[in-house]
N, C-alpha and C positions, 0 to 999 in steps of 0.2 A: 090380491093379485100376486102372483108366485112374481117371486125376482129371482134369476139365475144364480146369481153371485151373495145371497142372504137366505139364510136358511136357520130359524130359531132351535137349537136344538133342546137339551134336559136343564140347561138354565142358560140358554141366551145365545147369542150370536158370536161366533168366532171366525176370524181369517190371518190372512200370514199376510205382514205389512206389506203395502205395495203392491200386494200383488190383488186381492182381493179385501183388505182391508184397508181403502182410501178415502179420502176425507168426502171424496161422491159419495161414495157409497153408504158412510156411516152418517151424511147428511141425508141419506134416502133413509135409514134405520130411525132415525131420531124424527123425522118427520113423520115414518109410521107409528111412531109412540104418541108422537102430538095429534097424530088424526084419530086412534085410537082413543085417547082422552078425550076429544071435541064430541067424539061420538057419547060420550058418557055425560056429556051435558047436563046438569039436573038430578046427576047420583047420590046421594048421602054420601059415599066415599070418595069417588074418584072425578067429584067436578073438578073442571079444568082451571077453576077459580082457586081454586086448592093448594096451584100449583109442583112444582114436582123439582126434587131433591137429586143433585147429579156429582157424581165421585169420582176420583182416577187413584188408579195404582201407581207402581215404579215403572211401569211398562217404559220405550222408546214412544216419545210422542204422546203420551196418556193424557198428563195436563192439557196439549193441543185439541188433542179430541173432545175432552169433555167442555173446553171451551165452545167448538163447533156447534156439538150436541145444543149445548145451554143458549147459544146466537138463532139455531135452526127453532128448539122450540119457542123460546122469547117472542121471535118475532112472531108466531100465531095467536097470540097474547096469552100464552101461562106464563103466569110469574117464576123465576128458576133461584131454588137456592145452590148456587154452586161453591163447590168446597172450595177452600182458601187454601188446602195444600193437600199432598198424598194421603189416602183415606182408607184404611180397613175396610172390605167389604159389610162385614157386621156393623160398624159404623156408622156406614152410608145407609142400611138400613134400618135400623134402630130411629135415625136421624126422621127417615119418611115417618115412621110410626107416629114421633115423639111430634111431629110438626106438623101432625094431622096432612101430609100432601097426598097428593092423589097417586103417585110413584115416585117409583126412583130411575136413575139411569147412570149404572155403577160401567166405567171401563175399565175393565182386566180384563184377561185371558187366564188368569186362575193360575193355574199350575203347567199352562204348556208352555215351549222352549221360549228363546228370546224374541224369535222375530215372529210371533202370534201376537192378537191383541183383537179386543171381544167388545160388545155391548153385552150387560146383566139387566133383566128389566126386573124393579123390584115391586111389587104391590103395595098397595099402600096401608096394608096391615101389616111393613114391615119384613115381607120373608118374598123368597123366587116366587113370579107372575105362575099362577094356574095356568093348568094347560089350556084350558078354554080363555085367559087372555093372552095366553102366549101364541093362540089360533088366530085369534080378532087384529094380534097388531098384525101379523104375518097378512093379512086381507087386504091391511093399507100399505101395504110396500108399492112405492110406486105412484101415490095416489096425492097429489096436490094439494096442499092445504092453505085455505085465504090467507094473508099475509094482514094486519092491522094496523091502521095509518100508526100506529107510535107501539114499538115492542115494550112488551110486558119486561117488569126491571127483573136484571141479574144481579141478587144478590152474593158476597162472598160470605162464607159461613162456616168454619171451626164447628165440625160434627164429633169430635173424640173429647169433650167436657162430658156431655150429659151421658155419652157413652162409656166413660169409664168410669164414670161414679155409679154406673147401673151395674157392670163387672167385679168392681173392686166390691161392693155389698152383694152382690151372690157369693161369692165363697169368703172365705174364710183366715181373714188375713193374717188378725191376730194370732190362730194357730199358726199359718205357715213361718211367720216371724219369730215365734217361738222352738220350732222344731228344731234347728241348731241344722237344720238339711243344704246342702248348696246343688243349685245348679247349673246345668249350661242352656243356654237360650239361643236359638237358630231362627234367624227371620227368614233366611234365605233370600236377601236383599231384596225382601218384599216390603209390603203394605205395613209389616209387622215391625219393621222399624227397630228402634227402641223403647217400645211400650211396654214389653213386661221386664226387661232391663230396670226400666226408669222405675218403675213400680217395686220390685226386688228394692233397688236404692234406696227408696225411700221409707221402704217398712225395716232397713232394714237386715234383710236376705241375700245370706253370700253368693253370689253366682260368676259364672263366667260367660260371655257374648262374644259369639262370632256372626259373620255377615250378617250385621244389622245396620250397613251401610248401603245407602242406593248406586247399584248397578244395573242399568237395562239388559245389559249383557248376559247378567246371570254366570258369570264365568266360571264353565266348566259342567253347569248342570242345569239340569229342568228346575223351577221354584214347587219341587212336587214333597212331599214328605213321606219320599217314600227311598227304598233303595234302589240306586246305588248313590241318587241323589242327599240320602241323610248319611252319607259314611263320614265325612267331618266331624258331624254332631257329636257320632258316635266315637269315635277318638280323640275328641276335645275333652267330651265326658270323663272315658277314663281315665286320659292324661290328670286330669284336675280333680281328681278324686270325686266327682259328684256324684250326687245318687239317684240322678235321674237326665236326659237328654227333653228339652222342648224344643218344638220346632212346628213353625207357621208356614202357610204354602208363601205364594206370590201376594196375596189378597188378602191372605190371613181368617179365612173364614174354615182353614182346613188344619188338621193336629197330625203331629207326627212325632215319636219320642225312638229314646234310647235308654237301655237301663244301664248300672253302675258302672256295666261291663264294659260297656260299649256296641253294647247288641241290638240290631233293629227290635221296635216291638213295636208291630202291624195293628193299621189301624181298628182291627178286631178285636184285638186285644183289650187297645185302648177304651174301644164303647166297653169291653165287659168288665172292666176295672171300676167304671164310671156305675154302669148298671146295676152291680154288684152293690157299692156302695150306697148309691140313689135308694135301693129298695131297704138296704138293711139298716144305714143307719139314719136315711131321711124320711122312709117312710110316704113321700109323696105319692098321690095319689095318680092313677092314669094308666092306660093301657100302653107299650112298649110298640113300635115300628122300629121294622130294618127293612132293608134295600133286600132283592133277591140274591145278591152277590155278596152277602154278610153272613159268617160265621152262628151257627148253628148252636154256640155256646149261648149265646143268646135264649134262644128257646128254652135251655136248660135253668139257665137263671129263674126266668121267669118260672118256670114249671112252681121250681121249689118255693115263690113268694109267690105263688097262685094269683099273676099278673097273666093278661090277655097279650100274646105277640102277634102283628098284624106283619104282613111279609108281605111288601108292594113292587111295584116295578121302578127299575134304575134311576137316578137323579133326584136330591132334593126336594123336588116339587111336590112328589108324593109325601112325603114327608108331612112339609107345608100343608096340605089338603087336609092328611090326617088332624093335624094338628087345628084347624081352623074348623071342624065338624063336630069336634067332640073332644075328651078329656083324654091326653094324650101325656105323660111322665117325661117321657124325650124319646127321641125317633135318630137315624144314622142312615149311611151307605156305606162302603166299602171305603171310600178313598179319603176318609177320616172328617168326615160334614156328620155332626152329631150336634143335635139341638137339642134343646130345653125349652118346653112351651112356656114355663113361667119366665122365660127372660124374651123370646121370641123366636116368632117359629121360622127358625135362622139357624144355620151352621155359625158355630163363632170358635174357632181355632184361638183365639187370645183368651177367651172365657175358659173353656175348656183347658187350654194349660196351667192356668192359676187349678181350678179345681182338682186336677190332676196332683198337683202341687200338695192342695189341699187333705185330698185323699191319704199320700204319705206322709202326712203330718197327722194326722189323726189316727193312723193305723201305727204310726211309729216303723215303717215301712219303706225299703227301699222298692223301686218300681219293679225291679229285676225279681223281687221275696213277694210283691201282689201278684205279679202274672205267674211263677209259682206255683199259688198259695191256688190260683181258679185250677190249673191244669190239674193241680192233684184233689181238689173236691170234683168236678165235674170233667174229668175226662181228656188228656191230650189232644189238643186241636192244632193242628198246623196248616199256612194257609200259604197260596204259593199266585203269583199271575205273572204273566206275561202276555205284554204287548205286541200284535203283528204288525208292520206298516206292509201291509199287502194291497194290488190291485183291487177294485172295486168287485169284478167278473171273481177274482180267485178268492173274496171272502163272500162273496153271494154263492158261489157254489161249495164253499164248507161248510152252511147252514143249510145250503137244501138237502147235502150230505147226511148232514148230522142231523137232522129231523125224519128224514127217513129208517134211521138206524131204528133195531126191534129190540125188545126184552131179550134177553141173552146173550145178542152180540158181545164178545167179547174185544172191542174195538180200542178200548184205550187201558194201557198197561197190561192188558191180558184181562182184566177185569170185567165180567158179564154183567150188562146193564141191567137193574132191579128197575127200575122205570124212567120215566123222561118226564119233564115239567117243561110249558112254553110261556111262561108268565113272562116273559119281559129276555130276547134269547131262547137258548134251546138247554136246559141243563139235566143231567145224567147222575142218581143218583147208583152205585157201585157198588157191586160185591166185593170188597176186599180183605183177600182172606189174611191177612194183618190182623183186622181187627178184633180175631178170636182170640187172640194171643192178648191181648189189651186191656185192663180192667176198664172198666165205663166207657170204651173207644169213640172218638168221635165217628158220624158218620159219613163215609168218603162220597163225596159229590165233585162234578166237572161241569163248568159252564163256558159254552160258546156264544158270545156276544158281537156282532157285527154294528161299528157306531152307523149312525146316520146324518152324519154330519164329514165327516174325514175318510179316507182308504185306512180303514184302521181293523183290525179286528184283535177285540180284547179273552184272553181263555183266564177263568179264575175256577181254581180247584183247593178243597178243604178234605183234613184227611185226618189219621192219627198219627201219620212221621212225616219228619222234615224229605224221608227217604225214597217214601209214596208219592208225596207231591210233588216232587223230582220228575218221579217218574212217569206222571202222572199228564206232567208241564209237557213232557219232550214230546210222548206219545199224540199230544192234542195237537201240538206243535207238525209234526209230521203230516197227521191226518189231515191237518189243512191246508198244508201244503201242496198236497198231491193234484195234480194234473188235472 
């Protein structure tokens, strides 16, 4: 049954406190998850006997929620392990995996402002619900579920032991401990805490920590890893001589860095740092997934270590899918959620900044000399977005706009379109005549994204100059603008 005020979107249900995000409401959410489980009665996976696994962030009121959540399902008799204090999203899923439960029920809001706050449903292989269960809970919104003369027990349960002994052995500590490298660590008064802090301390490894204290507030910026929200990171860094910036979203399931300098380096980068290394010096086996909104360096990678790249549509989930059908190396999106199937088929921002970590300890390598070291073997990539917070009407009509647009037009930056892709949005790749001048140039692409969840509409465009993408941004900017 459609609910007005609930709407799952590419990993879960988000609202802005109060107003749409109340404790009604997110008792209607958490009882669509309990009826959805009821429904699965009898499953190898997701019997309701199984029970199911619930977490909170730093969010305002998060612990409140998740207690709700964990009362609402209880009483339909799933047993609830509920976390015993603030919980990394990777964490909380990890936890469903390792405890065999039939899901999870992670509250964040991820990376948006303060006063957002979200239900994440996790499957209980560990990673974001398939679209096809993320369609079955959205059925039960609304929908009544028997209550059981005595609720199934609420246990409290410490999820970050078994999960950081499964992190700290994927990479590579002993080298990082030896590299003699320091860094600065950015939780962004999230989920991320002081957990790679604490970890640094104890191998060990010089670093510096800023906001790794809980603030719901978030003061002064989104918990995003991105800019203008990572610009601390980035002058912490190179006040402190380090040779690399880490930094975790809200929830900690997302990566975002700074190199020595102090300079953003985009979560694109980041996968192909990862990518790079994954192929050459791990060797793992598995075919490569990105998000349609990811850097095209990618493809190049792979080309050269003659790996399959599979190019899906926006959000995690795809990802997950890929990752649960077949033999998959690690899979990403744009906004810095890059998994590894051998750890789980999960974005993990805490995982990912150790290996990052790890990468420049084995290369002998500051992060600022790897990103570099890709642009001059494969090509100058620069990659640029901007967010609209536009009416609903004024970003529904810059998609019918820009899907009507023909081969030629030269609509954005002067630029005559080479063709158009609608796999996930409407994206435009671009004649740009830059790219003659360029040895190996990246190839210049523009995509218009309309979310489905918020008045939001997102443009990401990839180029060969910082100067392009500039120009690239305004241009896209304009045209959606228009009347």
């Amino acid at each position: 049954m459609p609910h007005p005020q609930i709407k799952f979107g590419t990993d879960g249900w988000r609202g802005v406190i109060a107003d749409d995000f109340t404790f009604a409401n997110v008792r209607i959410a958490a009882e669509a998850i309990a009826a959805y489980l009821h429904s699965r009665s009898g499953s190898a996976d997701e019997d309701p006997s199984k029970g199911i696994c619930i977490g909170y962030d730093t969010r305002f009121l998060s612990k409140a929620f998740a207690r709700t959540c964990a009362e609402v399902v209880a009483a339909t008799g799933i047993p609830v392990a509920l976390a015993n204090d603030i919980t990394p999203t990777p964490a909380l899923s990890f936890g469903v995996r390792g405890r065999k439960a039939a899901g999870g029920i992670m509250i964040t809001s991820s990376h948006n402002p303060a006063q957002w706050n979200g239900v994440k449903y996790k499957a209980w292989y560990g990673g974001s619900g398939k679209p096809s269960i993320i369609s079955a809970i959205e059925t039960h919104l609304g929908q009544n579920v028997p209550r059981t003369p005595q609720p199934a027990p609420i246990e409290l349960v410490d999820f970050l032991p078994p999960y950081l002994a499964a992190i700290e052995s994927f990479a590579n500590l002993d080298l990082i401990a030896k590299s003699g490298m320091t860094f600065c660590i950015d939780s962004m008064y999230g989920a991320g805490r002081t957990i790679l802090s604490d970890i640094f301390t104890r191998i060990g490894v010089a670093h510096v920590q800023i906001r790794g204290n809980v603030d719901p507030l978030f003061p002064g910026i989104n918990p995003e890893p991105i800019e203008p929200h990572i610009r601390a990171l980035g002058i912490a860094t190179a006040a402190n001589g380090c040779q690399a910036g880490l930094c975790t979203d809200g929830d900690a399931d997302r990566i975002g860095a700074t190199d020595e300098n102090g300079n953003f380096v985009d979560p694109h980068k980041i996968f192909s740092v990862l990518l790079s290394w994954v192929l050459r010096r791990k060797g793992w086996p598995g075919a490569v997934t990105r998000a349609f909104n990811t850097t095209r360096m990618l493809d190049r990678i792979c080309a050269k270590y003659h790996r399959e790249l599979i190019e899906h549509g926006i959000g995690f989930k795809f990802v997950c899918d890929y990752m649960l059908e077949r033999e998959i190396v690690m899979g990403g999106e744009e906004s810095g959620g890059i998994g590894f199937q051998r750890h789980l088929p999960e974005r993990d921002g805490l995982l990912n900044a150790l290996l990052l970590a790890n990468v420049m300890a084995e290369e002998s390598k500051t992060l600022g000399q790897l990103v570099a070291d890709l642009q001059a073997e494969y090509g100058e990539h620069q990659y640029g977005r901007i967010d609209l917070h536009i009416p609903d009407d004024v970003k529904d009509s810059a998609i019918a706009r820009a899907r009507a647009l023909k081969t030629g037009d030269p609509v954005f930056a002067g630029m005559p379109i080479l063709r158009q892709e609608n796999l996930d949005g409407v994206k435009f790749y671009l004649d740009n005549p830059e790219a003659a001048s360029k040895p190996n140039a990246a190839e210049t692409w523009l995509l218009l994204r309309a979310s489905g969840t918020e008045p939001l509409m997102r443009i990401y465009t990839e180029s060969c100059s910082t100067e392009s993408v500039q120009k690239l941004l305004e241009s896209a900017r304009a045209f959606a603008m228009q009347a």
